[in-house]
C-alpha positions as CSV (number, residue, x, y, z in Angstrom):
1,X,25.7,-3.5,2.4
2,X,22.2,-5.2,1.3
3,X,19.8,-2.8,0.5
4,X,16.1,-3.2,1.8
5,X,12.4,-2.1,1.0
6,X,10.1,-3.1,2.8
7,X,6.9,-0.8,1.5
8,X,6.1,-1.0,-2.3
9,X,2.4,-1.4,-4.2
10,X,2.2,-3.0,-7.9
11,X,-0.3,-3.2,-10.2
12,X,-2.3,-5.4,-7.6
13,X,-3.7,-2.1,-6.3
14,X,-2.7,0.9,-7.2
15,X,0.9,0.5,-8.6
16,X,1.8,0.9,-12.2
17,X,4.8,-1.7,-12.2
18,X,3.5,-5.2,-12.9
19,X,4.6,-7.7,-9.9
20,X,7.3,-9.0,-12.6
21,X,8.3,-5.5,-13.7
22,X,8.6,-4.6,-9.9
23,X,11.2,-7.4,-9.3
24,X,13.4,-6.5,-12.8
25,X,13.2,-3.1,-11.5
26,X,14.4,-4.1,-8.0
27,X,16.9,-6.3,-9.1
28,X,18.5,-3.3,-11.4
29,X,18.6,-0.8,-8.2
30,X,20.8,-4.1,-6.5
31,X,17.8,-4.9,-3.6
32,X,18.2,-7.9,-1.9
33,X,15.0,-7.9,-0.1
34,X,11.3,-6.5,-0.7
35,X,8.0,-6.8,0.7
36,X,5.0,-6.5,-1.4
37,X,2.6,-4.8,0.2
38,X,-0.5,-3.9,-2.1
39,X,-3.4,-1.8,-0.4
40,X,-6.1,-4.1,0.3
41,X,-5.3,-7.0,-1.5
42,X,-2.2,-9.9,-1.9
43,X,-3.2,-10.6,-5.4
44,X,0.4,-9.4,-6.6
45,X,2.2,-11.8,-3.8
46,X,2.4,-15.0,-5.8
47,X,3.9,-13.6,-9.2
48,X,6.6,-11.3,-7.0
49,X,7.2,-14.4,-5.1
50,X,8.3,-16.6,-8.5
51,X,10.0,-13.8,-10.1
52,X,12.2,-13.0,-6.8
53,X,13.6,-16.7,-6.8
54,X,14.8,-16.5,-10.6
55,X,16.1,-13.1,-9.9
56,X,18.1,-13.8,-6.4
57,X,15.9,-11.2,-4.8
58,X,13.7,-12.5,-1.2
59,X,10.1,-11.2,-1.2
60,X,8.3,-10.9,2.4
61,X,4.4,-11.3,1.5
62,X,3.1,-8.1,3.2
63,X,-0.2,-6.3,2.9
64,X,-1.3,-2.3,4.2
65,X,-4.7,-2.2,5.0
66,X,-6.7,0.7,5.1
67,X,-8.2,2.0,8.2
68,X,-9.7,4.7,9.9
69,X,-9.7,6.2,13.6
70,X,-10.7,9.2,14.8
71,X,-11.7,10.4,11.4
72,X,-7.8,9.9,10.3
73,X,-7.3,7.2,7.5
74,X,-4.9,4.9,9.5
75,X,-3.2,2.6,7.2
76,X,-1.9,-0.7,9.0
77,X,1.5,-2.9,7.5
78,X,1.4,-6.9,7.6
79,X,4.5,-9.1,7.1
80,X,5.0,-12.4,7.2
81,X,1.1,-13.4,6.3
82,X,-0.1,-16.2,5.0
83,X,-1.9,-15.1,1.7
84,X,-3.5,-18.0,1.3
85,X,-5.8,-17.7,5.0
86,X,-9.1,-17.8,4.4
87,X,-10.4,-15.7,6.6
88,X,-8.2,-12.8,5.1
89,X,-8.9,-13.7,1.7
90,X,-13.0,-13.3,3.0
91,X,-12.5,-10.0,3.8
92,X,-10.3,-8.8,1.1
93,X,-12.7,-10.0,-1.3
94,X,-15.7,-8.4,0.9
95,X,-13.6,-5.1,0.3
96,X,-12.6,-6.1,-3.8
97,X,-16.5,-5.6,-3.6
98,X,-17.0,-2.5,-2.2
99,X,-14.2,-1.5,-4.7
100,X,-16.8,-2.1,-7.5
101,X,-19.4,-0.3,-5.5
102,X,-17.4,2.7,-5.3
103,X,-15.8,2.5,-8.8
104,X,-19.3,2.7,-10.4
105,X,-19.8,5.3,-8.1
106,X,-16.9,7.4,-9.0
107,X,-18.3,6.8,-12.9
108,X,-21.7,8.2,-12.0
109,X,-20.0,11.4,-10.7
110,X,-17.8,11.7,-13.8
111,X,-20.9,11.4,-15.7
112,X,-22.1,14.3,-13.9
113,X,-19.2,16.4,-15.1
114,X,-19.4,15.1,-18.9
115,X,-16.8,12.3,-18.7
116,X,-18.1,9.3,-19.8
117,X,-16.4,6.0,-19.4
118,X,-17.3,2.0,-19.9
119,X,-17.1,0.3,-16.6
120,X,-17.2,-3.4,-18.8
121,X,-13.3,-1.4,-20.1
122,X,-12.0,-0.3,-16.5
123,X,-12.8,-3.6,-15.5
124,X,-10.6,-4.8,-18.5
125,X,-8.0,-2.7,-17.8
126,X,-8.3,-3.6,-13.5
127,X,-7.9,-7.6,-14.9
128,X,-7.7,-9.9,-12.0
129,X,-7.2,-7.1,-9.3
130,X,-9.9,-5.1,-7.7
131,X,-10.9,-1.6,-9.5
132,X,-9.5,1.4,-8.1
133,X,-8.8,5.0,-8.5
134,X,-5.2,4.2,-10.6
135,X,-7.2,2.0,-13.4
136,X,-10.2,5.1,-13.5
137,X,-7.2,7.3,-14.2
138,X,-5.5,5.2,-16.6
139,X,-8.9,4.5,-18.5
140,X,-8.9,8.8,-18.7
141,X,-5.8,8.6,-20.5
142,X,-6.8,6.1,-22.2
143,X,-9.7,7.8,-23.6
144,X,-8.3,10.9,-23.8
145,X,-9.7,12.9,-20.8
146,X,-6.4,14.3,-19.4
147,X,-3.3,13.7,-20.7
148,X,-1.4,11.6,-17.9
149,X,-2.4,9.9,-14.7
150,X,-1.7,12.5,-12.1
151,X,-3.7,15.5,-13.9
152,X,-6.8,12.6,-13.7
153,X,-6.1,12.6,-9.7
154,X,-5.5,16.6,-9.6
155,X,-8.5,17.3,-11.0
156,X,-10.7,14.9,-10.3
157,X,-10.0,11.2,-8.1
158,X,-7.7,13.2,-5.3
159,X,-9.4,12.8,-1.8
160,X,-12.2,15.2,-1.7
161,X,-11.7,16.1,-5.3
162,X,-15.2,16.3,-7.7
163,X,-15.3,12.6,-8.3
164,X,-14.0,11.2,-5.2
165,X,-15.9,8.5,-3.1
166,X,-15.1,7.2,0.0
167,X,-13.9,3.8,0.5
168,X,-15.5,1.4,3.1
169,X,-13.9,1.7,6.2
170,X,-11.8,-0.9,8.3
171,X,-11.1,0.1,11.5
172,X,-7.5,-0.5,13.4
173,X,-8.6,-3.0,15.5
174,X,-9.9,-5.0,12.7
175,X,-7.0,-4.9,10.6
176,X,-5.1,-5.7,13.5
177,X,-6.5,-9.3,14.2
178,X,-6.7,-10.1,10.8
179,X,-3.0,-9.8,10.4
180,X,-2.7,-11.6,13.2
181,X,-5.1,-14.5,12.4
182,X,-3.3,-14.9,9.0
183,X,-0.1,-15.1,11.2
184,X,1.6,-12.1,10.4
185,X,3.5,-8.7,12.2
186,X,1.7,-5.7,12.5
187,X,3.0,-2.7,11.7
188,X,1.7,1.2,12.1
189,X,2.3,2.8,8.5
190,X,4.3,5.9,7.7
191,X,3.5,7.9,10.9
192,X,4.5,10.8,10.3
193,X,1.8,11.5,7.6
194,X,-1.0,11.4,10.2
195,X,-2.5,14.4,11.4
196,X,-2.7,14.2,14.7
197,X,0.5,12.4,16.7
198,X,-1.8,12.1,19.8
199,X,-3.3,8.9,17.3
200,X,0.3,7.4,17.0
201,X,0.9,7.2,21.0
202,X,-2.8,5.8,21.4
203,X,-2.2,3.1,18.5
204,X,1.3,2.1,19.3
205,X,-0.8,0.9,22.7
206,X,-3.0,-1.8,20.7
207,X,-2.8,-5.2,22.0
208,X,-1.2,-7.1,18.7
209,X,0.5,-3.8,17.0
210,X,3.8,-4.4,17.3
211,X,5.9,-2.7,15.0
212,X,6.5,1.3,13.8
213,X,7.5,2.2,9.9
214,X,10.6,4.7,11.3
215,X,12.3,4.9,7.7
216,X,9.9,6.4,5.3
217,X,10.1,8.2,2.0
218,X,8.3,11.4,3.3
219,X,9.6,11.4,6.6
220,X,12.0,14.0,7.8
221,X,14.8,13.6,9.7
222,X,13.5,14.7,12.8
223,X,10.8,12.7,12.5
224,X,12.8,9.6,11.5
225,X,14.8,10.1,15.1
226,X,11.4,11.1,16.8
227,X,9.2,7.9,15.7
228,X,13.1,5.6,16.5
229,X,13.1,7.0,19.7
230,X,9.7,6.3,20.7
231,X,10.0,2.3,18.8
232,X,12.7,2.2,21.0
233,X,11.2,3.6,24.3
234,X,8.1,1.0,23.9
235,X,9.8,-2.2,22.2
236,X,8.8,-1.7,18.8
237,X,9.8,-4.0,15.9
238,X,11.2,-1.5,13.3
239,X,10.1,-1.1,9.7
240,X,11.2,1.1,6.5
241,X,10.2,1.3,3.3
242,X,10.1,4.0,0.5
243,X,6.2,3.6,-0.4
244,X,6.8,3.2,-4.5
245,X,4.1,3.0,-6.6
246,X,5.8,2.7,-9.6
247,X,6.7,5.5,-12.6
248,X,3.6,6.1,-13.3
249,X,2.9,8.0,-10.3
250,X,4.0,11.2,-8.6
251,X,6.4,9.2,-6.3
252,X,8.5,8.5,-10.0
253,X,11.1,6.3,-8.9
254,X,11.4,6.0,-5.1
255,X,11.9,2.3,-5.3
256,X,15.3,1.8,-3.2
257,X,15.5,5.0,-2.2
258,X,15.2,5.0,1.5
259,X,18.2,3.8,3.1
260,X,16.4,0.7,5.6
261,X,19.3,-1.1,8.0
262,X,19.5,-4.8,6.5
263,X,19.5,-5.9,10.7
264,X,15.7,-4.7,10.7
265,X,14.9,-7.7,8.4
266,X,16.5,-10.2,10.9
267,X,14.1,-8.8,14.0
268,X,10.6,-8.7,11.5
269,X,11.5,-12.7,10.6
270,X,12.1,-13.4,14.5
């Protein structure tokens, strides 16, 4: 049986394995198939892409955008996109930028609570990807703030911890036609961590959202049959991924872990 994931982040964003490492680590747990699919950004796509084909192991370039609706963060799944479209690469640099924005603004509170830190060394430590909350944490450790990544987010970077900052805010809509202008599927995110399900039944309705993520790390069963039933009911394409963000993270090791039918593949390259 090949074994599927289609919902992992690297370095690109706010991963800790490096697009290469993620591939090694993929091929050791025997995947066949992944999708890379960074927050925000396809800056990890390329690399994965080489390393797959001298591994054996296919990689879908995929992207989750972050959204909001209704107050609810909203995160929409692309597959099959073109990461080279202009018009996506526009706006994911517009939002690279307001990454800055808020990363200088995350310092500033910091500051506030007497932890100082070099923005000219976060952005060493970001490299080529857009700043973030993971590379604030790891510049912590770094200089010796906290002693690992996680206690950074616990007591400070969480959402509506001391030093949190909002991100600029994309709504579904707009995700939605920029997948679809760079030609790829969209898919609603890990449903089962929204608030409110009422959102799920209005969002499975947009014109150009197409697919549901049924298999998820942090779903339960019942929700797992719940959100199938209801892909079924309206003609969803069906997604699953585990959501891995690499051992440097609370998630550890979930790469693999969620047990995604191969079949699903076959429909999402359709």
């Amino acid at each position: 049986m090949k074994k599927i994931d289609l919902h992992i982040h690297t370095t690109a964003s706010d991963g800790s394995f490096t697009p290469s490492e993620l591939l090694e680590e993929a091929k050791r747990r025997e995947l066949s198939t992944i999708a890379i699919t960074d927050h925000d950004t396809v800056a990890g796509i390329e690399e994965a892409i080489e390393r797959g084909k001298e591994l054996g192991i296919e990689v879908i370039p995929g992207i989750e955008l972050t959204t909001y609706y209704q107050g609810q963060r909203v995160d929409i799944l692309g597959y099959q996109i073109d990461y080279h479209n202009q018009e996506l690469l526009a706006i994911i640099d517009n939002l690279q930028n307001s990454r800055e924005v808020r990363a200088k603004q995350i310092l500033a509170k910091l500051s506030n609570l007497g932890i100082e830190l070099d923005f000219a060394r976060l952005k060493e430590i970001a490299g080529e990807t857009g700043v973030g909350r993971p590379h604030i944490a790891r510049l912590m450790v770094e200089e010796e703030h906290v002693s690992e990544m996680q206690e950074a987010f616990d007591n400070y970077l969480e959402d509506g911890g001391p030093a949190y900052v909002p991100k600029y805010q994309l709504k579904p809509e707009d995700a939605i036609e920029l997948i679809q202008g760079a030609g790829g599927i969209v898919v609603l995110a890990h449903p089962g961590i929204i608030d409110n399900n009422e959102i799920v039944k209005e969002l499975i309705n947009y014109e150009g959202l197409t697919g549901i993520e049924v298999y998820y790390s942090k779903h339960s069963k019942e929700e797992t049959e719940y959100y199938l039933s209801l892909a079924q009911e309206k003609e969803l394409i069906i997604t699953g991924g585990s959501d891995c963000h690499g051992p440097a993270n609370e998630d550890k090791y979930l790469l693999g872990t969620v047990d995604v039918p191969y079949s699903l593949l076959e429909e999402l390259k359709k």
